[in-house]
N, C-alpha and C positions, 0 to 999 in steps of 0.2 A: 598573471605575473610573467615579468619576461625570462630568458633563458639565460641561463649564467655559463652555458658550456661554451662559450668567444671568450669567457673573460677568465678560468681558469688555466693554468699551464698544462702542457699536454701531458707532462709528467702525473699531476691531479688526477688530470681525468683517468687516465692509464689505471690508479689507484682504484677511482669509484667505481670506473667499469669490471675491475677483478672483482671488489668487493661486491658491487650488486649481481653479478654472478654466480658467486658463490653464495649467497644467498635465498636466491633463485633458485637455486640446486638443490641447497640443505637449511631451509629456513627453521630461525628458532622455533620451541614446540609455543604450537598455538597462532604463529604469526604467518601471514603468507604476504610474499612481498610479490609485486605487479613491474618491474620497471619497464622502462618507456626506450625503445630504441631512437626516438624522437629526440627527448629531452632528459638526459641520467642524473641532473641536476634536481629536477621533483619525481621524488619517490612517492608511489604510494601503495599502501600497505592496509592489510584486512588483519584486525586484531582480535582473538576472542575472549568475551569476560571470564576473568578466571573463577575457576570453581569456588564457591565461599564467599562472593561477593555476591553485592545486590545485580552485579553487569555479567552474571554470570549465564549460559544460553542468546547472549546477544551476538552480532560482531558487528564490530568497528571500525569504520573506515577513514584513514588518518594518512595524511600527506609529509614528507619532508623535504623542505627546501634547504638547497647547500646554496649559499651564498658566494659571490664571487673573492672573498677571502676563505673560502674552506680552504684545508681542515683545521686553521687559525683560530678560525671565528666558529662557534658552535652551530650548526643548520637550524633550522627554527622549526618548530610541530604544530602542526593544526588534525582537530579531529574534526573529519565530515561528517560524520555521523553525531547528533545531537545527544550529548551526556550529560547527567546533573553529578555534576564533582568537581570539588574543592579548587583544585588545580586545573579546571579547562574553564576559560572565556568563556562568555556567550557566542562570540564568533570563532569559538572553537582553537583557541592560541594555549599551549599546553603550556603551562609553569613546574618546571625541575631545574634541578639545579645544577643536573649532567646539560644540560642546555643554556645555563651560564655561567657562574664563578668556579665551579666543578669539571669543567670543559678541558679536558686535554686534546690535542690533535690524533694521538695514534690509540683512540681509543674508537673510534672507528662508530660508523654505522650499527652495526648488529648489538653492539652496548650500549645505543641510543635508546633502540627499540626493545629491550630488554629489559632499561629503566621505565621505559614508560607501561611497559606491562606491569611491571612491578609497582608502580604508580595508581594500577589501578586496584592492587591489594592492600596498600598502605598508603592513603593517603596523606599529605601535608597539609591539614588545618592552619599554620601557621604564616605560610606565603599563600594565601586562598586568591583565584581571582574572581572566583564564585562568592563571594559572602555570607551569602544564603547558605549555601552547603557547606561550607566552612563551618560556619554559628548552628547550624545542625548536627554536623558532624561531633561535637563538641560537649550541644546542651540535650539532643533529642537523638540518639543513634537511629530509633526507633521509626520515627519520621523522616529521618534523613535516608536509610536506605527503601523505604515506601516508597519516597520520590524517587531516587536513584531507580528502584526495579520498573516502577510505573513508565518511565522515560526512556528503560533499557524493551521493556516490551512494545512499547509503541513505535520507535525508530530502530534499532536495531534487531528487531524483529521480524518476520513473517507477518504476525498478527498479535493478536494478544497473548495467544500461550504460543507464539513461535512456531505456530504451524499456515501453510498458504490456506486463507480464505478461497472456498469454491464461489464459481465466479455466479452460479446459479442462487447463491444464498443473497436475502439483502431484499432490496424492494424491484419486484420486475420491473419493466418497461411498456408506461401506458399505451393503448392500443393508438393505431394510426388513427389521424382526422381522417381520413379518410374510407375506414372502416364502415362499409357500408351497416352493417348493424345500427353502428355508434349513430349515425349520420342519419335514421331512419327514426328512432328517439323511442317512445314510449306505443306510436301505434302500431310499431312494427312488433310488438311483443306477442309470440306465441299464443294462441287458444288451448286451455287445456283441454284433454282428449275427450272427457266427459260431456264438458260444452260445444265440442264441437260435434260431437254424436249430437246433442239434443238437438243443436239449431240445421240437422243432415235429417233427422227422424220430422219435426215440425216442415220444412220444404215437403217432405215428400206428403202429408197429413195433406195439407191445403193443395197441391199437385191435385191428388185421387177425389180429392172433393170438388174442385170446378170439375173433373172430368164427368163426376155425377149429377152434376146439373146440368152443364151442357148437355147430355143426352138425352135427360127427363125431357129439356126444352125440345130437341128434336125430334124429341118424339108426336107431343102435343102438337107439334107444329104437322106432324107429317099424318096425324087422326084429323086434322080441321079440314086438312085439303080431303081427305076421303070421303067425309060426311060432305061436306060441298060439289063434289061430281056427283055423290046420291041426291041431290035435290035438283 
């Protein structure tokens, strides 16, 4: 999205730049804002679920863009972070009503972000852009926050219980083609130590035994010649 800070007055900006400051400074409880020396026009902001909700040990990371009519025109919300509820898109576009017919101008940034937290205590079933979670919200509370937590532990998470997976957990990493083991197959396999005593003891059997015939033989051999100079 392109940048709207050419197309606001400087006096505006003057405005967003105190206010993202002091925000920056002393952000509401629970919310931490990130602005951008870049671009003050898209804000974006790490939200966390509040306690008593199915989004509660998550966080949420959610952008605002002020439009080149701020503080006229309401800025518009998106959550980065993938949530099952009522009021957020599938592409993540938040539906409140401080973000349209409720819209005053000098209600400023920090009341944005404060309704949309609060948005995620009390949701509005009745402007759903969710449907699904609306109509759950509604007929099955029970199911509706299953999915809701289900959704909050997988992306807003670390892991499933919100703690970092060890990176040594999981399925190792198959040995190299190369691995001369691998690469040598089945007749490279070990003799155990038993069989290899036996077939060390049999070598040495058949050894001591030609040694004992050859002898016998040289010997007979070496009686024929004595008897033959006696004749």
């Amino acid at each position: 999205m392109n940048s709207n800070v050419e197309n606001l007055p400087p006096h505006v900006l003057r405005l967003v730049y105190k206010e993202v400051a002091a925000l920056a400074a002393d952000p509401p409880e629970g919310i931490k804002v990130y602005p951008s020396e870049e671009d003050i026009t898209e804000l974006h902001t790490a939200i966390e679920g509040p306690e008593g909700t199915p989004f509660a040990g998550g966080v949420f990371r959610m952008r605002l863009v002020l439009g080149k009519d701020f503080p006229a025109v309401p800025p518009k919300g998106y959550f980065l972070t993938k949530i099952f509820h009522p009021n957020v898109g599938h592409k993540g576009e938040i539906c409140v009503n401080v973000l349209k017919m409720d819209w005053k101008a000098e209600l400023g940034i920090r009341h944005v972000l404060l309704t949309i937290k609060c948005l995620l205590i009390h949701p509005n079933p009745e402007s759903a852009l969710n449907e699904e979670a609306g109509r759950l919200l509604l007929e099955d509370y029970a199911e509706y926050e299953s999915r809701a937590r289900l959704l909050t532990e997988i992306h807003a998470m670390g892991g499933p219980s919100g703690a970092l997976q060890d990176p040594n957990d999981g399925p190792q990493p198959k040995k190299h083609a190369g691995d001369p083991m691998k690469r040598a197959g089945p007749s490279a396999a070990p003799v155990p130590a038993s069989l290899g005593n036996g077939a060390n003891a049999a070598s040495t059997t058949n050894s001591n035994s030609n040694s004992s015939t050859n002898n016998v033989a040289g010997k007979k051999k070496a009686d024929k010649k004595r008897a033959l100079r006696r004749l």
